[in-house]
LUMTILUM-66329 format. One line per 8 residues: number of its first residue (from 1); for each residue z, x negated, y of N, C-alpha, C, CB. Coordinates in steps of 0.05 Angstrom, whole numbers. Glycine has a CB too. Layout:
// LUMTILUM-66329
NUM = Z,X,Y,Z,X,Y,Z,X,Y,Z,X,Y | ...
***
This chain:
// LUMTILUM-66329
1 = 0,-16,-24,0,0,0,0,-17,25,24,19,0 | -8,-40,22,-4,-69,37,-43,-51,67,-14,-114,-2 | -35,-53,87,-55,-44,105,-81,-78,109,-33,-31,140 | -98,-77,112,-117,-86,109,-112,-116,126,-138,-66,115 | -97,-103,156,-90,-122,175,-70,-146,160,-75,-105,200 | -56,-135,134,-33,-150,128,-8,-146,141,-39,-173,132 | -10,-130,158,21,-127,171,38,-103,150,17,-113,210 | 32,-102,128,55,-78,108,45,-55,117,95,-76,115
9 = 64,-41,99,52,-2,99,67,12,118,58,21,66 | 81,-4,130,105,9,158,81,26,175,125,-24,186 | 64,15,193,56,37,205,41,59,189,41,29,225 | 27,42,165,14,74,149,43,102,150,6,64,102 | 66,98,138,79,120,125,88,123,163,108,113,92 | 93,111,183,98,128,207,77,140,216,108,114,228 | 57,137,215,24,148,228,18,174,206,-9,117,224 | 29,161,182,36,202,166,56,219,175,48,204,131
17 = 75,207,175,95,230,192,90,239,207,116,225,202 | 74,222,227,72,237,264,49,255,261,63,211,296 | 30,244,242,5,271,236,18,294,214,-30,256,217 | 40,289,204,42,313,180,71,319,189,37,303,142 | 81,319,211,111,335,218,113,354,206,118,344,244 | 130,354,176,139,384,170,155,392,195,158,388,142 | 176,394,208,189,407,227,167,410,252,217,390,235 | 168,431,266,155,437,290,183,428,308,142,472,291
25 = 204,433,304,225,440,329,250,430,303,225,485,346 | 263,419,326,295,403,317,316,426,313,310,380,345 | 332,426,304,354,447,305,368,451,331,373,441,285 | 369,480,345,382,490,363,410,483,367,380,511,360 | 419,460,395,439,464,408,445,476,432,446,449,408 | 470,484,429,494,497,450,497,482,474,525,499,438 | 489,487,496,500,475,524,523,477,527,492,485,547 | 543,456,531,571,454,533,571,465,573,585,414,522
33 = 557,463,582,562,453,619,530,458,621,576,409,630 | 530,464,648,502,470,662,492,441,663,504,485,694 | 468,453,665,446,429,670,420,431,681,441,416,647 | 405,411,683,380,408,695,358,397,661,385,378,726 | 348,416,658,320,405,637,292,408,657,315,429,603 | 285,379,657,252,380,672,253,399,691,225,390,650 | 273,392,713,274,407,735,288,435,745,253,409,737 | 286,446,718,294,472,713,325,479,713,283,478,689
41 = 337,491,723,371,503,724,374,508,690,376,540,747 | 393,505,675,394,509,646,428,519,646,385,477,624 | 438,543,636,470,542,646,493,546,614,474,576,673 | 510,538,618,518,532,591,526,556,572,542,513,592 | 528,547,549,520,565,529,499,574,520,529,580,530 | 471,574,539,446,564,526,442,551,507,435,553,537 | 421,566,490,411,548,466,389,526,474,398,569,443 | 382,507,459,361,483,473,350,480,447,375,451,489
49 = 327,463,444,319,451,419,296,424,428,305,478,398 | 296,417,422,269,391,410,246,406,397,281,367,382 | 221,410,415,194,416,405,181,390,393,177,427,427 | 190,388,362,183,354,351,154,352,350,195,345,317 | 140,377,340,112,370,344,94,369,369,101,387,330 | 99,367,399,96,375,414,102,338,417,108,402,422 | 123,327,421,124,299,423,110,281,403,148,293,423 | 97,294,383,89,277,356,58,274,372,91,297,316
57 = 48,291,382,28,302,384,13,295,416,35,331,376 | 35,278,436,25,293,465,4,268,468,52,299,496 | -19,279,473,-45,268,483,-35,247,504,-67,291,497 | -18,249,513,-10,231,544,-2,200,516,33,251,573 | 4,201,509,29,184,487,10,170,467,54,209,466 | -1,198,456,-16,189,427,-46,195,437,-6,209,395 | -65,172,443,-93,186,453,-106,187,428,-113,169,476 | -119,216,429,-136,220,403,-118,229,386,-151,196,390
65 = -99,242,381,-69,255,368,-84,274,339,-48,282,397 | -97,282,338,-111,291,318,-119,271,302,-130,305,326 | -132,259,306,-143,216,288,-114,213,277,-153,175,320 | -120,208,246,-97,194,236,-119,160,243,-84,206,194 | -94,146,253,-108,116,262,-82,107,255,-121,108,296 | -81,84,241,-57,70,243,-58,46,263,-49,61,217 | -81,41,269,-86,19,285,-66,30,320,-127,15,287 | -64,44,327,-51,54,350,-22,43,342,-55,89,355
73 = -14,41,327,16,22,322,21,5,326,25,15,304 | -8,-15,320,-9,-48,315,-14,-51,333,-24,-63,298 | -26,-38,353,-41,-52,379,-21,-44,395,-74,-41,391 | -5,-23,398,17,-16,427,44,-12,408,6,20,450 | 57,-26,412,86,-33,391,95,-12,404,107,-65,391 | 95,-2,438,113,10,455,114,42,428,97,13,495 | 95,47,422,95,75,405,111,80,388,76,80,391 | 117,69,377,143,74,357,167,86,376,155,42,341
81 = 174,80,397,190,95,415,194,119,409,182,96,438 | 167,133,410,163,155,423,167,169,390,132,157,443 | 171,164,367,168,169,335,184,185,341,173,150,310 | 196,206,326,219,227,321,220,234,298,220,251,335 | 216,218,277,206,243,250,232,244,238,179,231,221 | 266,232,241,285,243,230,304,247,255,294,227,206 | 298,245,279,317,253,302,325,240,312,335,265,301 | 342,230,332,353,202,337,385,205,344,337,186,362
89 = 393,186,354,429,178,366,444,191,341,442,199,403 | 461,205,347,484,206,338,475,231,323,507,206,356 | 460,247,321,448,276,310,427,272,294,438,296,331 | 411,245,280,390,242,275,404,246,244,375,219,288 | 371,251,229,382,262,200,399,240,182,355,271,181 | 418,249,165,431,233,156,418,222,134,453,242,151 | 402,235,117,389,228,95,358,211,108,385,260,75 | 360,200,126,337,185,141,328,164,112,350,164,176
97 = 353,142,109,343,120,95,332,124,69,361,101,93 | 347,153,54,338,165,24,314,170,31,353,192,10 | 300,182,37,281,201,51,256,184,52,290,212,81 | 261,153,64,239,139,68,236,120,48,238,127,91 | 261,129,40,265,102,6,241,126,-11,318,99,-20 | 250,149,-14,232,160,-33,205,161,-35,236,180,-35 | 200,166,0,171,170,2,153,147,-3,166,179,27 | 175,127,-1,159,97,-4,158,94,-34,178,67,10
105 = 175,100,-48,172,95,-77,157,115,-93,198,92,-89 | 154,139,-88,144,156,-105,119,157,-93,159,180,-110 | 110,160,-74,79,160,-53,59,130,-61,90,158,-10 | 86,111,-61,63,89,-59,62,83,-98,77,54,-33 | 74,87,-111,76,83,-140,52,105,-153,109,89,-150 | 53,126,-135,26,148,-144,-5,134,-142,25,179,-118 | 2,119,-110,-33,116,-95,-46,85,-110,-31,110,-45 | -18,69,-120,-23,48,-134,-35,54,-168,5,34,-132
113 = -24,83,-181,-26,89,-200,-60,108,-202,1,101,-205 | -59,115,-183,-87,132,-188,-104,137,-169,-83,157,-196 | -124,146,-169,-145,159,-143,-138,180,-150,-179,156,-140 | -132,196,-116,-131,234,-115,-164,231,-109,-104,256,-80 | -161,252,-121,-197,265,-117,-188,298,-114,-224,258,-154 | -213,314,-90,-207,345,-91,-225,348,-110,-211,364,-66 | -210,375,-116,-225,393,-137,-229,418,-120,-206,400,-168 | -259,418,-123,-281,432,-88,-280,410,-71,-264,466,-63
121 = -286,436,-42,-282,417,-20,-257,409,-14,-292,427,2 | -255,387,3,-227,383,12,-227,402,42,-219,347,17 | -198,409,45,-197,430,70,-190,405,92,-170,458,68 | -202,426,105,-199,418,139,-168,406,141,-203,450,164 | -159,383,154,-134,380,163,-125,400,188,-132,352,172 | -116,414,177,-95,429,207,-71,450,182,-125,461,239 | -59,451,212,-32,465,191,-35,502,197,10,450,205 | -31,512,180,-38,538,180,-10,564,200,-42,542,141
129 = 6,538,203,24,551,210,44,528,235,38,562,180 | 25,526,257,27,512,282,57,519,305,-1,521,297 | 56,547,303,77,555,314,108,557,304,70,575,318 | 108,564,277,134,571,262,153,544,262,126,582,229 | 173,552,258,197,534,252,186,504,235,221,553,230 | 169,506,212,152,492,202,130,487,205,152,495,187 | 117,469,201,93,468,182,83,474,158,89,454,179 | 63,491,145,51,487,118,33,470,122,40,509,104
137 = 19,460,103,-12,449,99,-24,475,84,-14,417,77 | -56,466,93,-72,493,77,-65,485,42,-115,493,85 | -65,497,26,-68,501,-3,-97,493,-2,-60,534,-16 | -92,467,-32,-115,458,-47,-108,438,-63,-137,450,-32 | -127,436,-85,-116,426,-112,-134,395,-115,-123,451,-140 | -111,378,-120,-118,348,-127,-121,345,-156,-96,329,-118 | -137,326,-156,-141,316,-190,-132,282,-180,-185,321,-208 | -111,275,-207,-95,242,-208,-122,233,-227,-54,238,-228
145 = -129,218,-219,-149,194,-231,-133,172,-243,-169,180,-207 | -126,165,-261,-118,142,-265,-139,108,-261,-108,149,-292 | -121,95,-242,-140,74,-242,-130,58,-267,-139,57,-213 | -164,44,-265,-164,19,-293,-148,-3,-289,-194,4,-299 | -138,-14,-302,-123,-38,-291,-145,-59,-316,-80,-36,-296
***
């Protein structure tokens, strides 16, 4: 899963996250005390949230945000900043390090083990469900190729 440049699969599995955010939006907090969001009066006991796909996604940040490119990593380090895919400070997900341990072991042990091939066409990348609490991906069926060794 080694990227072509030689620099490791680090930006491949972040340049999947930021194109395949299951979460649209972070979990809703409580305003302890009034405040100011982006100008706006906000008064406490308001609910707030993190639109995660909305930062995964903003054209200003990520140019071409639709392009899975991993090269946009390697060339502007500053991007990783802007990543959110388990939350950050003191609220960010706890299961972060399991999470990327798995995806690294079970994702890259699959793509080393076989070619996915579709069975039909392959669908369009977009998520069928843009607005909701989540993301789906459209439904469609892979065939595991085993490679020859």
């Amino acid at each position: 899963m080694r990227s072509r440049e030689g620099n490791g699969d680090l930006f491949i599995w972040k340049e999947i996250q930021r194109i395949a955010s299951i979460l649209n939006s972070n979990l809703f907090r409580q305003l302890e005390e009034d405040t100011v969001i982006d100008g706006q009066p906000v008064s406490a006991g308001a609910l707030v949230t993190v639109q995660l796909s909305a930062l995964n996604t903003d054209e200003a940040v990520f140019k071409n945000h639709t392009k899975f490119d991993t090269k946009r990593l390697l060339e502007n380090r500053n991007l990783e900043k802007n990543l959110i895919q388990f939350g950050i400070g003191k609220r960010a997900c706890p299961g972060e390090s399991l999470a990327r341990a798995e995806l690294y072991l079970i994702i890259g042990n699959l793509v080393l083990d076989f070619n996915l091939k579709p069975v039909g066409p392959a669908p369009e990348i977009k998520t069928t469900t843009p607005f909701g609490l989540m993301k789906r991906p459209p439904s469609f069926n892979i065939r595991f190729v085993p490679i020859e060794k």
